[in-house]
Backbone as a ProteinNet text record, in pm:
[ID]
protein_1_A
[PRIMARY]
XXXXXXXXXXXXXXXXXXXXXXXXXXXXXXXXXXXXXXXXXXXXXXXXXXXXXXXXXXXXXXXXXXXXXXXXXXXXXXXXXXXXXXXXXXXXXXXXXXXXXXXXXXXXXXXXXXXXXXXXXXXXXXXXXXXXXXXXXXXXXXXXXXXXXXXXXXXXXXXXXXXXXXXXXXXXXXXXXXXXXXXXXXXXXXXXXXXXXXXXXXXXXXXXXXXXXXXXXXXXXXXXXXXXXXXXXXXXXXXXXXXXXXXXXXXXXXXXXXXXXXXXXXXXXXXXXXXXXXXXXX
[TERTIARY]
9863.9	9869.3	9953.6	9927.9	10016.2	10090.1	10247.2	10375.1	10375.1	10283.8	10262.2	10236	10173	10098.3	10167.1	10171.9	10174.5	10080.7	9923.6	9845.4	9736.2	9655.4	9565.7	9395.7	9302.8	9168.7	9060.5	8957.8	8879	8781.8	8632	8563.6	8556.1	8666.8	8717.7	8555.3	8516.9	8401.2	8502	8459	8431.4	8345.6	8323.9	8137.1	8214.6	8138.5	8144.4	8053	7978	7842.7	7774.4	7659.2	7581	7583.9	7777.3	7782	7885.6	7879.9	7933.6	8044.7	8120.4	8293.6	8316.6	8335.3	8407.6	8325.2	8221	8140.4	8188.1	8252.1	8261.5	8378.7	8464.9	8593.6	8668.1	8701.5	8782.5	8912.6	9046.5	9123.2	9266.7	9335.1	9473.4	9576.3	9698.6	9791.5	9907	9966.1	10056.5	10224.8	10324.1	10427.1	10520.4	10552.4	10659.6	10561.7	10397.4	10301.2	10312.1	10254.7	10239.6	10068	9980.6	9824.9	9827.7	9722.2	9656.3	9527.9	9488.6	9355.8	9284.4	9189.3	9045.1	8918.6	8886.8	8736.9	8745.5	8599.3	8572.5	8544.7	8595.4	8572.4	8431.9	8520	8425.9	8372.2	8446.7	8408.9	8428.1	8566.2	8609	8739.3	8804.6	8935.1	9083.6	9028.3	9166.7	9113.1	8994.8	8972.7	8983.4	9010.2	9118.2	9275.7	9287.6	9452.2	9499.3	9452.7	9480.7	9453.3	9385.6	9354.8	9466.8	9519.8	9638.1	9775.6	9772.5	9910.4	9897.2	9773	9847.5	9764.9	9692.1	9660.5	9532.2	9448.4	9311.2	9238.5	9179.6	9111.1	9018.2	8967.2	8856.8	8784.1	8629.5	8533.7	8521.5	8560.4	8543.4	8627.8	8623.5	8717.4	8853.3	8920.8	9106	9189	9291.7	9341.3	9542.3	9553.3	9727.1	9818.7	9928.7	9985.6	10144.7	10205.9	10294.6	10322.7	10259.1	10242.6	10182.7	10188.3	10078.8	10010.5	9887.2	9769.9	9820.2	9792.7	9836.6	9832.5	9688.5	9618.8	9717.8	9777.6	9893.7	10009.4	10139.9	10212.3	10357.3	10447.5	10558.7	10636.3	10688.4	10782.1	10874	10908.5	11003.1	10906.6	10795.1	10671.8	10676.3	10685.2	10638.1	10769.1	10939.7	11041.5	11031.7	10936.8	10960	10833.8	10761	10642.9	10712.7	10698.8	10752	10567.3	10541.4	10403.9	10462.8	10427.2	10445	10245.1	10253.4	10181.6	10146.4	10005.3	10007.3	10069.6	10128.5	10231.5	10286.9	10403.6	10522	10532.4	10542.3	10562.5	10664.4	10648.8	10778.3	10928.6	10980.2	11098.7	11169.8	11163	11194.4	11331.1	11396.7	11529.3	11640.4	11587.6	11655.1	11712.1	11841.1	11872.7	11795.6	11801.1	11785.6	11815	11957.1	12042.6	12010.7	11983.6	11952.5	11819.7	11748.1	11612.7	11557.1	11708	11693.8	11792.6	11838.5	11973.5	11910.5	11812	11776.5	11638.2	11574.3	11478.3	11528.4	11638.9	11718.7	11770.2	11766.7	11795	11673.2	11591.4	11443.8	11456.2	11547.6	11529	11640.9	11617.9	11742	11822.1	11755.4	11869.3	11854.2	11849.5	11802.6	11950.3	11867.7	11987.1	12054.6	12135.4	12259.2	12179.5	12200	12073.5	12126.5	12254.6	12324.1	12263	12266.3	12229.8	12081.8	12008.1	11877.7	11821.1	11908.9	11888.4	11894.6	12005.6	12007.7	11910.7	11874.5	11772.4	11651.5	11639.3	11465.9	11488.6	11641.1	11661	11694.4	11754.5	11770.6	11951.6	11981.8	12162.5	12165.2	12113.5	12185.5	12124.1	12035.3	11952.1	11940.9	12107	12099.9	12141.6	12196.7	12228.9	12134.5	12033.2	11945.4	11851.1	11813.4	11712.6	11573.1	11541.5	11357.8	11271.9	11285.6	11227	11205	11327.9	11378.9	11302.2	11263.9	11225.4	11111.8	11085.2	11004.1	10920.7	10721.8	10630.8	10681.6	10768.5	10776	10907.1	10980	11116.2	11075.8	10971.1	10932.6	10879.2	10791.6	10735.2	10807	10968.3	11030.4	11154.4	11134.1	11194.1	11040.9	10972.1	10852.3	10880.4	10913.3	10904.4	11107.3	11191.6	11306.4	11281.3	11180.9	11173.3	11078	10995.3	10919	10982	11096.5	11192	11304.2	11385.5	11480.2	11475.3	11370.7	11441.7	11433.5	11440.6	11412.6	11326.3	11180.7	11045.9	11034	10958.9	10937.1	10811	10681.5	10622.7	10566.5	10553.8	10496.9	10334.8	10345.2	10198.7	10235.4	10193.2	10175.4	10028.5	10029.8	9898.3	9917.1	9789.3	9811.6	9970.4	10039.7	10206.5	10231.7	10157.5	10174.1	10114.2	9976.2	9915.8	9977.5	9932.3	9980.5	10164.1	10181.2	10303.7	10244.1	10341.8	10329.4	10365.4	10298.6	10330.4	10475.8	10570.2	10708.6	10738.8	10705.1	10773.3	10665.9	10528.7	10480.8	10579.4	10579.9	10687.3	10791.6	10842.9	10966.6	10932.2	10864.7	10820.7	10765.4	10716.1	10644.5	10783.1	10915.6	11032.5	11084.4	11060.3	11098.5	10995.8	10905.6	10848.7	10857.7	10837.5	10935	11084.1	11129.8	11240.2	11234.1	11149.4	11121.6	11101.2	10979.8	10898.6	10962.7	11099.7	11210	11265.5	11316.4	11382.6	11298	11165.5	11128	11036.2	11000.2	10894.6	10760.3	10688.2	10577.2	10506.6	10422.6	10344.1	10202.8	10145.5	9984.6	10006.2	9942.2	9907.7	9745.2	9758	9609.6	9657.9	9508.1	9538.4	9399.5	9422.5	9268.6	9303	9473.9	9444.8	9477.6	9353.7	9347.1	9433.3	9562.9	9662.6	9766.5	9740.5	9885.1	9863.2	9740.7	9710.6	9731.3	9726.4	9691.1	9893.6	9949.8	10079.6	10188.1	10170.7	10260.8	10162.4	10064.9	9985.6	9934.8	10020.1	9988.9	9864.4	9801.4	9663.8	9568.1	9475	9395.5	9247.7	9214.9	9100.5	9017	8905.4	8796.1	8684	8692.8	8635.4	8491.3	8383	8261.7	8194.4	8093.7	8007.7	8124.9	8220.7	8229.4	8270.2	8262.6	8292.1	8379	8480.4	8560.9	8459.4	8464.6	8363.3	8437.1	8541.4	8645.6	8779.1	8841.4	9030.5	9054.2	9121.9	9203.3	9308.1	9407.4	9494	9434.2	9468	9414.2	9365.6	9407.3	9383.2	9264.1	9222.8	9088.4	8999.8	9027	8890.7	8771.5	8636.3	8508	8498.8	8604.1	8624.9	8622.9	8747.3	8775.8	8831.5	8892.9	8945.8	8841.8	8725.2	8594.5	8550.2	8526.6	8444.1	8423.1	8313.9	8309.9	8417.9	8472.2	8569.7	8452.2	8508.4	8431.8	8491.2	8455.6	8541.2	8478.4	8536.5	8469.3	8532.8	8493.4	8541.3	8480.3	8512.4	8488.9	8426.2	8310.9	8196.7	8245.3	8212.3	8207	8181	8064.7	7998.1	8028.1	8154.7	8173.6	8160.8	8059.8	8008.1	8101.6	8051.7	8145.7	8014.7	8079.7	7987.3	8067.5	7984.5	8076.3	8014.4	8078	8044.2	8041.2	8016	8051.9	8125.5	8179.4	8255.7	8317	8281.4	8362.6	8489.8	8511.1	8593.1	8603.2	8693.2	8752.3	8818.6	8909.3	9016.4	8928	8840.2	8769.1	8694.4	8634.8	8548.3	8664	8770.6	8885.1	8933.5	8915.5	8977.3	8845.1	8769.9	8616.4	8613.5	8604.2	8657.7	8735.7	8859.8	8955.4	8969	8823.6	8863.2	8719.9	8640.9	8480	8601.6	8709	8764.9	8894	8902.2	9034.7	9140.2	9181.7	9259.7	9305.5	9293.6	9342.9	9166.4	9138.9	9039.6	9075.3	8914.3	8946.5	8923.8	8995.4	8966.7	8931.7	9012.1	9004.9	9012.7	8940.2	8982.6	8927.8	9023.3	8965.5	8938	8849.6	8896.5	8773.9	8805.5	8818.8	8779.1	8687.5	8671.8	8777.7	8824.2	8950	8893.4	9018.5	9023.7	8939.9	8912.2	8859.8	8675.4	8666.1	8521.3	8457.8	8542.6	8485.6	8490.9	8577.8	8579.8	8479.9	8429.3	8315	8191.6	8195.3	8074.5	8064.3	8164.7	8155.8	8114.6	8134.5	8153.2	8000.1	7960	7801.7	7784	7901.4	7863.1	7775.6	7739.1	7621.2	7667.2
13861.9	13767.3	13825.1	13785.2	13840.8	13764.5	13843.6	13775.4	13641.7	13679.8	13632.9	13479.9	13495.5	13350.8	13234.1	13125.9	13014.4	12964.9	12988	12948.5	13049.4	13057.5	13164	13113.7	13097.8	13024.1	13082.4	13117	13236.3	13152	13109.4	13114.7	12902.3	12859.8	12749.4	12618.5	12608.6	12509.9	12397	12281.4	12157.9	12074.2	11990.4	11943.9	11808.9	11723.1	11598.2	11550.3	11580	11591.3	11662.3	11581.1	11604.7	11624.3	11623.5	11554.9	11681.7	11799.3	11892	11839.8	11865.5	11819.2	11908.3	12029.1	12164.2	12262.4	12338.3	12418.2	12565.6	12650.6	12747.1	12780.3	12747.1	12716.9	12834.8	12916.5	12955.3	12929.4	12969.4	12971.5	12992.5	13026.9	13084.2	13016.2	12956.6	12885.2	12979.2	13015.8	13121.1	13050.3	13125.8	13062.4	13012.1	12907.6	12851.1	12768	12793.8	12655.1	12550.5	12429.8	12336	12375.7	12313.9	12314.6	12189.8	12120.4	11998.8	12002.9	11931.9	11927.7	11785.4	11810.3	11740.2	11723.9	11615.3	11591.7	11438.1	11410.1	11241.2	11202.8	11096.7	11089.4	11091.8	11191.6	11205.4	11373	11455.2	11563.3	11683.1	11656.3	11750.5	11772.6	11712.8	11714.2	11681.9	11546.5	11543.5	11612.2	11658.6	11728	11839.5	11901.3	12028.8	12066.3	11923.5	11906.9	11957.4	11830.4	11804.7	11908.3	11991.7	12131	12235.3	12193.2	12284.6	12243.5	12132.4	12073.8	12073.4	12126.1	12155.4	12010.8	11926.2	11814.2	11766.5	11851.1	11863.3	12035.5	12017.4	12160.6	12184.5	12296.2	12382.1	12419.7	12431.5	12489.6	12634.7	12674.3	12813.5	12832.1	12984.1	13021.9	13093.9	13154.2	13174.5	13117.3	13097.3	12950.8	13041	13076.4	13089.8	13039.9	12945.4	12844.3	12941.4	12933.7	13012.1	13127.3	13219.7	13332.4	13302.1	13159.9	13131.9	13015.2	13019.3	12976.2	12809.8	12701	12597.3	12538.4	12574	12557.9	12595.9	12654.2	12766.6	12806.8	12669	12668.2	12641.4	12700	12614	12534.6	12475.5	12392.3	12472.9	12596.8	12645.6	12601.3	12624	12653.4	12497.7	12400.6	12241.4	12220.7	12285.3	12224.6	12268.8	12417.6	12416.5	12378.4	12268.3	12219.3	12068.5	11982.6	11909.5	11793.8	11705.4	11613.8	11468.7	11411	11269.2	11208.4	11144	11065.9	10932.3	10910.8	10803.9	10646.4	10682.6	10554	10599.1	10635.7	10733.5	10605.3	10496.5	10386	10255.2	10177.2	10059.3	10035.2	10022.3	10026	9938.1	9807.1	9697.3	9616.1	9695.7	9605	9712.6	9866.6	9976.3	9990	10039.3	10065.6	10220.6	10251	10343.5	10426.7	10446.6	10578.6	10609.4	10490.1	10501	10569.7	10515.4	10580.9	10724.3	10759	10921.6	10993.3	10933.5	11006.4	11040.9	10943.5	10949.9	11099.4	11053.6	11186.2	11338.3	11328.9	11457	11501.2	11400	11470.9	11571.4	11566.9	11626.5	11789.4	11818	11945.3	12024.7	12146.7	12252	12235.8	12287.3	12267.8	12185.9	12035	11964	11942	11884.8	11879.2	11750.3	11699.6	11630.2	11481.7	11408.4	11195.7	11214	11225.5	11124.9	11189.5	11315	11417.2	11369.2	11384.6	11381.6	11233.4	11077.4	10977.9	10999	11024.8	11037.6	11126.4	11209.7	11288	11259.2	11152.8	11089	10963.6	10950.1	10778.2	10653.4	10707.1	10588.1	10566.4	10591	10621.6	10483.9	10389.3	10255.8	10117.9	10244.1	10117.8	10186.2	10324.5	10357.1	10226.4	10158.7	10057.7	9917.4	9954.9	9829	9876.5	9734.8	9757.1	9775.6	9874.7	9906.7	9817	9693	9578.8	9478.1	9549.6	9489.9	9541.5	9700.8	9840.3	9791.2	9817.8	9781.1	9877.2	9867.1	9949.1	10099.8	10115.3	10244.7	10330.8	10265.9	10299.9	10309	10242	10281	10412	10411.7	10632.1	10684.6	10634.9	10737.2	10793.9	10693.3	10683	10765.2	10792.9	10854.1	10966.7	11036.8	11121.3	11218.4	11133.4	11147.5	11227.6	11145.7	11194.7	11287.9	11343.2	11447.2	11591.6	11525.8	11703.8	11710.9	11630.7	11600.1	11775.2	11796.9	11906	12071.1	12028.1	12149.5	12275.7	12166.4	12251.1	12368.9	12456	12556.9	12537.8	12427.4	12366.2	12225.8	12186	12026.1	11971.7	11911.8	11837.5	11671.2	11676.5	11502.9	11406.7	11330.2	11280.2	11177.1	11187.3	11038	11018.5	11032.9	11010.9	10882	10896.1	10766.1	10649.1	10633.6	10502.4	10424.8	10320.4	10189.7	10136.7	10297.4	10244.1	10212.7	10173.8	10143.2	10254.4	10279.1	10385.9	10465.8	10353.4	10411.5	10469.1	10388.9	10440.3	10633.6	10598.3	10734.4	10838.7	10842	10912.5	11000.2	10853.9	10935.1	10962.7	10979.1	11045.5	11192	11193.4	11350.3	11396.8	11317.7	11440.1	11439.9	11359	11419.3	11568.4	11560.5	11667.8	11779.8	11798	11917.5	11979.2	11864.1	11915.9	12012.3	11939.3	12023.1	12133.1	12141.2	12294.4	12348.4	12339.3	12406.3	12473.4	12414.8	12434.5	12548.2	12574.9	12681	12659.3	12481.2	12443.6	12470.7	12512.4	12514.6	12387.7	12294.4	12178.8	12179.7	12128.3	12103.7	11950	11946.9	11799.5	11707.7	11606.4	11560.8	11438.1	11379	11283.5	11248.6	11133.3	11066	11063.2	11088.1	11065.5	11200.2	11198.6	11322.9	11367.2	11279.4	11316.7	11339.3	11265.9	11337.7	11486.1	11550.6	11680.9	11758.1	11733	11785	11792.5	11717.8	11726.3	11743.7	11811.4	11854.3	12008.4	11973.8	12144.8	12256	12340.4	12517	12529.5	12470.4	12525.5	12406.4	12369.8	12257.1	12342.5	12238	12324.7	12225.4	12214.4	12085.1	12135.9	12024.8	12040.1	11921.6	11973.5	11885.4	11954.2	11845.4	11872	11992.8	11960.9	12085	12185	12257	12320.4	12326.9	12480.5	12476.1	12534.6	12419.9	12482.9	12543.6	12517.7	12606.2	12590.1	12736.4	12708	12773.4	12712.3	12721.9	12651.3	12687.4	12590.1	12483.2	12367.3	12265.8	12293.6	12374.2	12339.1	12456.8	12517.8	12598.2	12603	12465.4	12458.9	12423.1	12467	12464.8	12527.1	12618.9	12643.3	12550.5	12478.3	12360.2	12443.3	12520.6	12601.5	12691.1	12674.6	12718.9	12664.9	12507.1	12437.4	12374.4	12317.3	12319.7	12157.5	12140.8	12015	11940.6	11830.9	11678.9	11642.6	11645.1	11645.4	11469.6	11368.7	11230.7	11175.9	11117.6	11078.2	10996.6	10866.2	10751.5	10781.7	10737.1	10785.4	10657.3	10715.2	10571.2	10474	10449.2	10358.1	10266.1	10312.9	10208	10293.2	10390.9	10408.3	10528.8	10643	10740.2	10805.5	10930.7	11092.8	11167.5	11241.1	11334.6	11455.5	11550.9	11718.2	11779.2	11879.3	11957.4	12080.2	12170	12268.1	12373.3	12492	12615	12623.1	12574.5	12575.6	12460.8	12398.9	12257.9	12260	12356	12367.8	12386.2	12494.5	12463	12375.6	12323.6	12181.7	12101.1	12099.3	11992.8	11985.9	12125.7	12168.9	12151.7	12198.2	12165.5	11981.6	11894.8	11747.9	11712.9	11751.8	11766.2	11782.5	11892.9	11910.2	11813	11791.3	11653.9	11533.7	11481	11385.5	11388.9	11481.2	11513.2	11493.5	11555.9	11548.8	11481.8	11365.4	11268.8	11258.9	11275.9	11254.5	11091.2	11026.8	10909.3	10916.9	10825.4	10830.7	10923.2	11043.1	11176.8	11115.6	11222.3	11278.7	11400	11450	11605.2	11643.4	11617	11651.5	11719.4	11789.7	11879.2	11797.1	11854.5	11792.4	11755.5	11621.1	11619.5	11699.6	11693.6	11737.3	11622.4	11521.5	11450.6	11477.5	11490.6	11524.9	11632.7	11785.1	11870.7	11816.6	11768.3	11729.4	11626.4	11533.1	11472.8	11537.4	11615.8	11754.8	11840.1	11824.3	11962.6	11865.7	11767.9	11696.7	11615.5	11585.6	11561.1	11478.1	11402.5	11205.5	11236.9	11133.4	11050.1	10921.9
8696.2	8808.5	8921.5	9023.1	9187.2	9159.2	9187.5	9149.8	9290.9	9388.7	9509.6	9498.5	9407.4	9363.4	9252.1	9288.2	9168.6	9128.6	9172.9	9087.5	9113.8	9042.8	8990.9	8927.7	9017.3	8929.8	8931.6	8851	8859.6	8781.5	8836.3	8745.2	8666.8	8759.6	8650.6	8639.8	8515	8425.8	8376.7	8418.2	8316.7	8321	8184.9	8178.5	8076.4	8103	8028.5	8033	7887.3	7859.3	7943.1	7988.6	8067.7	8259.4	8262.3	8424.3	8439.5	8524.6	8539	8632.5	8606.1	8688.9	8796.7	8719.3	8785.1	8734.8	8883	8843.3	8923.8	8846.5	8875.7	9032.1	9030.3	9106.9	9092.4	9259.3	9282.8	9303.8	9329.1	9386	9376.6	9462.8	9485.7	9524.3	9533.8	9571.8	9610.7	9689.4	9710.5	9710.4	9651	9608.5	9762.5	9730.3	9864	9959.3	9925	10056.6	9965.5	10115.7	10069.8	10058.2	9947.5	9969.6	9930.3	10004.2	10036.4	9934.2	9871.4	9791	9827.1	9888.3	9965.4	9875	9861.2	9816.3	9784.8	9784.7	9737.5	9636.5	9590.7	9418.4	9370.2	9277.8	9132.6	9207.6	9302.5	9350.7	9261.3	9184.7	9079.5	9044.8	9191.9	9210.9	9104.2	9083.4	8979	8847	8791.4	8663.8	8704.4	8820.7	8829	8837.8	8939.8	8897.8	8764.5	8673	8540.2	8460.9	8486.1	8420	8474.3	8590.3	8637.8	8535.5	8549.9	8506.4	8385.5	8274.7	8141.4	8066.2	8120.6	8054.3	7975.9	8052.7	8031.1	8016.6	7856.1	7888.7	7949	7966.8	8056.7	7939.7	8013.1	7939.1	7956.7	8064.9	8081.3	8196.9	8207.7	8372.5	8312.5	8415	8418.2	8504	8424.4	8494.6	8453	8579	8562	8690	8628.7	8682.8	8673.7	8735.7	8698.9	8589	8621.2	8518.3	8426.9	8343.6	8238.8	8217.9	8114.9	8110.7	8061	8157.2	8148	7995.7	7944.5	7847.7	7703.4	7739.2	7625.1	7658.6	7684.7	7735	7640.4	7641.2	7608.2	7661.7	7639.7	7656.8	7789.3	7776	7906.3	8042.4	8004.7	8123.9	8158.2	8109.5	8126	8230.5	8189.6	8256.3	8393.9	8427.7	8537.2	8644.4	8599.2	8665	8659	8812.9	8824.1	8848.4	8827.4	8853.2	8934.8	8993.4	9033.5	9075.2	8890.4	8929.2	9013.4	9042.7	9094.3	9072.5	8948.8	8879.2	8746.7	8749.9	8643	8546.3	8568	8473.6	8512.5	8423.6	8431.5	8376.7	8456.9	8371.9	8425.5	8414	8507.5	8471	8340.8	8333.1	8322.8	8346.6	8454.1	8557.4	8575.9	8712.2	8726	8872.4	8918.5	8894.9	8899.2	8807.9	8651.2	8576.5	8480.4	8438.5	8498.3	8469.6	8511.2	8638	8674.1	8557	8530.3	8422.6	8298.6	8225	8100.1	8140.5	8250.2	8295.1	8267.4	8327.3	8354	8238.3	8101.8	7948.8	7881.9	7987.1	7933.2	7957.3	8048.2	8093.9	8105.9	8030.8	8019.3	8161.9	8279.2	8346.7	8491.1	8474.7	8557.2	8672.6	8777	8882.6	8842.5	8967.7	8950	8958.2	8864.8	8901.3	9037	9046.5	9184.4	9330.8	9303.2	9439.4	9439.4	9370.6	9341.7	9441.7	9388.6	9399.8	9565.4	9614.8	9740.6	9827	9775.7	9818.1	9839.4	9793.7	9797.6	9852.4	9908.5	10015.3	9927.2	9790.3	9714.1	9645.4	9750.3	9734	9735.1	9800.4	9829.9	9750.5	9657.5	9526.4	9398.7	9379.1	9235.2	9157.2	9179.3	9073.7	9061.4	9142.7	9162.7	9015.2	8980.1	8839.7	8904.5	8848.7	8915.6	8998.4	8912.7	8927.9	9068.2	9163.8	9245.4	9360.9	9320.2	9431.9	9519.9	9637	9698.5	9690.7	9686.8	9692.5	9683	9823.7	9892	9798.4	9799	9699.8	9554.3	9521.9	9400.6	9365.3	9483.9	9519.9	9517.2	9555.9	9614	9441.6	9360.8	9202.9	9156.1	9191	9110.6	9157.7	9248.5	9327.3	9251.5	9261.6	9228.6	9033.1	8973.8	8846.6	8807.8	8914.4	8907.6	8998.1	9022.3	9105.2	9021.5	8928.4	8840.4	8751.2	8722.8	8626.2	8759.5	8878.4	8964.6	8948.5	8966.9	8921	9055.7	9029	9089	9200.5	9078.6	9098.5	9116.4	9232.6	9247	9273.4	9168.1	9205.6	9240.7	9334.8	9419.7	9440.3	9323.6	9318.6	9428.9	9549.4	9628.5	9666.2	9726.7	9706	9809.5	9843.5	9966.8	9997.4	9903.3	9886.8	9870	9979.2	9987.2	10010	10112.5	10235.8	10368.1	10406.9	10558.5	10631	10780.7	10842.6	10857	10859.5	10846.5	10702.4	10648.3	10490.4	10455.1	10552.2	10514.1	10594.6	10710.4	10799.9	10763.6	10652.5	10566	10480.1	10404.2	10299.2	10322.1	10441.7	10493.8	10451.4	10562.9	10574.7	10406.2	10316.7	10182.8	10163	10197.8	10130.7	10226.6	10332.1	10406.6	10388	10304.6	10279.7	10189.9	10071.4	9910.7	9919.7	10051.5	10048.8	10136.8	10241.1	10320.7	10190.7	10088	9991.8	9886.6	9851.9	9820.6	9761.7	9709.7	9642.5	9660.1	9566	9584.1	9572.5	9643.1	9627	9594.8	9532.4	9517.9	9552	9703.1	9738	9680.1	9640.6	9656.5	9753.5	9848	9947.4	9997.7	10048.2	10102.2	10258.1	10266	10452.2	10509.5	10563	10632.8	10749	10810.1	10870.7	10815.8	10669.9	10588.5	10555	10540.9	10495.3	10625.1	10755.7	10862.8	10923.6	10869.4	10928	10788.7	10682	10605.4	10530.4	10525.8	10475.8	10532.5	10479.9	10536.3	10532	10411.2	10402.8	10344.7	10373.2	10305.9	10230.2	10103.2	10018.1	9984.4	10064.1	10048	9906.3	9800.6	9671.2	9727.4	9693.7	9703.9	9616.9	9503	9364.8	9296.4	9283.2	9153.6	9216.8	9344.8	9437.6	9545	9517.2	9660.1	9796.9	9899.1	9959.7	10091.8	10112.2	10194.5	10205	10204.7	10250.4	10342.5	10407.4	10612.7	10593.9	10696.3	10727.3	10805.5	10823.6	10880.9	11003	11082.5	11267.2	11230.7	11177.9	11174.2	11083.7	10976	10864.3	10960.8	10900.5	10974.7	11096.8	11152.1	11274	11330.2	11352.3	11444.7	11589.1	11563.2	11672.6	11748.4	11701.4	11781.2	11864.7	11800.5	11861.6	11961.4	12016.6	12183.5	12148.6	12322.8	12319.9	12423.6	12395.4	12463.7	12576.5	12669.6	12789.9	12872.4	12866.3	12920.3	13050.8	13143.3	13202.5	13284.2	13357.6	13458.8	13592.3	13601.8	13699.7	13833.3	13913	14044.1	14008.1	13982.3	13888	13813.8	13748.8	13638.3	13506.2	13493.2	13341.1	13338.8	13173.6	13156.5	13124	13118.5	13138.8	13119.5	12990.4	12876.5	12873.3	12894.6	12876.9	12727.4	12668.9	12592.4	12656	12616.7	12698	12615	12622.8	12531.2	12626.2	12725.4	12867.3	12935.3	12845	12908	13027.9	13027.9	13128.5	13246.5	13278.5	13390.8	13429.1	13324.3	13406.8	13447.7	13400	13401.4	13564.8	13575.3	13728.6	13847.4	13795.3	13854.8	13859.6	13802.2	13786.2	13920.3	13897.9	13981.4	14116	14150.1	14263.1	14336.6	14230.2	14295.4	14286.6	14238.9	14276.4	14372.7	14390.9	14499.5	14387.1	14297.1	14189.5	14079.3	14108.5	13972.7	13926.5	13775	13728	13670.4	13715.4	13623.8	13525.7	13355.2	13229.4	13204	13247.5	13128.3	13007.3	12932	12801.3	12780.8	12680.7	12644.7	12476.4	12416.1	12263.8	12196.9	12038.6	11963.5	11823.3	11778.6	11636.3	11550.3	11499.5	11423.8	11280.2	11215	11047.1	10948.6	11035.1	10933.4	10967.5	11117.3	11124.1	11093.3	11106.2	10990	10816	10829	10643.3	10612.3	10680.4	10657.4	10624	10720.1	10736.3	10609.4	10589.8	10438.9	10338	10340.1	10187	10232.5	10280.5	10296.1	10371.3	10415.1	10496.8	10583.4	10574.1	10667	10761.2
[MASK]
++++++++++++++++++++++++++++++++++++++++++++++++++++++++++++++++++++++++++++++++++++++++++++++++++++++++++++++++++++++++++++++++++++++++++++++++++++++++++++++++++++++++++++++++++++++++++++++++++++++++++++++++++++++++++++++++++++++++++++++++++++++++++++++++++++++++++++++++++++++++++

């Protein structure tokens, strides 16, 4: 394996029964990015996760996650892979501290509950019992017990379903912090601005298939593509260009209106309209 790399996939098969999951899957994760993982359910996605993280076998393929084969792991290999599922569990007559403290007995050499607690915004509800946690603070105790033994590696299922825009905000800056700090992340996510404003690189999975990896601002060649240039006619109505050369029609605009254009706009395929495109919508 490239010492370069934390994950390693060649080839990767899974089949349940008759309904192929994961057909023949590339791919590379390089140590210290964040990668974003894209596709619509039932694409292949979490039966590759889960084949990363050691949980689910493979029918075929090579599969190395930190130097080794998830599939055939010890126990050293598990402490330094950190997971936050989409719901770690209940523990509702727990305090906070408690339930990071008893975590942190799991692992040779886990960090400090208290540093930890504070680190994920929950300094001022270690002594609160779980029960009490709101939606977002509860992610953020899921999140606290999946960095507890100071994994090398993170997988983040969904991490942000069902906050509110602020509580997502802060949660980005938890995870910029992680991957400032040296972490490697495997993101999965359905909103395509959370992938577009925390991932180095995004990897859209459709049927069983990676069907491309870019960093966000150039999957599908977004950075190619012609921009939409609209704007407010005398009239009343609007009239929209295509343009490999926005900037000049912009100025061309400019000078048929004596400078102020009415109801500009200028735009560029988002990340979600190439990603529609790849994955098949209609």
């Amino acid at each position: 394996m490239d010492d370069q790399l934390a994950i390693s996939v060649r080839g990767l098969r899974k089949a349940y029964g008759g309904n192929v999951a994961v057909a023949g899957l590339d791919l590379a994760v390089r140590r210290g990015e964040v990668f974003a993982l894209l596709g619509p359910n039932g694409a292949g996605k979490t039966t590759t996760v889960e084949i990363l993280e050691g949980y689910r076998q493979r029918d075929a393929g090579e599969v190395s996650v930190l130097g080794s084969d998830p599939a055939r792991t010890e126990p050293s290999w598990r402490s330094r892979v950190g997971i936050v599922l989409q719901g770690t569990g209940e523990f509702d007559e727990l305090t906070v501290a408690e339930v990071v403290g008893h975590f942190a007995g799991f692992y040779p050499d886990a960090d400090d509950p208290a540093k930890v607690i504070e680190r994920v915004g929950l300094g001022a509800k270690a002594r609160a019992r779980t029960h009490t946690l709101s939606g977002g603070q509860k992610r953020r105790l899921d999140v606290a017990l999946g960095i507890i033994g100071r994994p090398e590696l993170l997988f983040l299922d969904e991490p942000t379903t069902g906050f509110d825009p602020e509580a997502r905000r802060e949660f980005w800056e938890l995870i910029r912090d992680l991957a400032a700090a040296g972490t490697t992340i495997v993101l999965t996510t359905h909103y395509l601005d959370e992938a577009e404003a925390l991932a180095d690189r995004v990897g859209v999975i459709a049927g069983g298939r990676l069907v491309e990896v870019a960093p966000p601002d150039r999957l599908g060649n977004r950075q190619e593509a012609l921009a939409t240039v609209s704007w407010r006619t005398p009239e009343g109505g609007v009239e929209t260009a295509e343009s490999a050369t926005p900037t000049a029609l912009v100025a061309e605009l400019a000078t048929r209106y004596g400078g102020e254009v009415p109801g500009l706009t200028v735009t560029r395929p988002t990340l979600e309209d190439v990603y529609l495109k790849m994955i098949g919508h209609r």
